[in-house]
N, C-alpha and C positions, 0 to 999 in steps of 0.2 A: 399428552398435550397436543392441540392442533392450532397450529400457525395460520394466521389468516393470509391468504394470496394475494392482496388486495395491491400493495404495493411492490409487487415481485420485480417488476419490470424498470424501480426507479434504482439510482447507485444507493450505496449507505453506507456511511464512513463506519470503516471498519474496529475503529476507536472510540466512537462515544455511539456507535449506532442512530446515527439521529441520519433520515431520509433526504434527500435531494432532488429537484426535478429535473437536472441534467447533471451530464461528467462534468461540465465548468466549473458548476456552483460548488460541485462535490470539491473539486483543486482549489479554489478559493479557501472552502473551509478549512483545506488544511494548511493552504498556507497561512491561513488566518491563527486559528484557534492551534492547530497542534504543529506551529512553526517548531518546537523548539523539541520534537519528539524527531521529525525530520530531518532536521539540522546534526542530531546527535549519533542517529542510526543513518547515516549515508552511507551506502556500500566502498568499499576503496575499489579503484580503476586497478591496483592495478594486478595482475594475475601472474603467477608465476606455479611452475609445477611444485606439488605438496613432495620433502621428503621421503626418496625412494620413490620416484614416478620414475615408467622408463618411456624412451623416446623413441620408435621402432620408423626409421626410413623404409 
């Protein structure tokens, strides 16, 4: 199968694939349409070493 080039150059939300003609519109969409995919998948701030990490001064 060959992909058409055509729009290489625009963002595309990575979740419905539908195209954008800037990163604005592309942030609006998601906060628009997949607010609640966002909302649920936020990374946590905060960071701590995993079990058995060692810390080498």
């Amino acid at each position: 199968m060959v992909l058409p080039l055509v729009d290489e150059h625009k963002p595309k939300c990575y979740l419905c694939h539908e195209g954008f003609e800037n990163i604005e519109k592309l942030k609006e969409h998601h906060n628009s349409a997949h607010k609640e995919f966002f909302e649920s998948n936020e990374k946590q701030n905060t960071r701590e070493p995993a079990p058995g990490d060692v810390t080498v001064f």
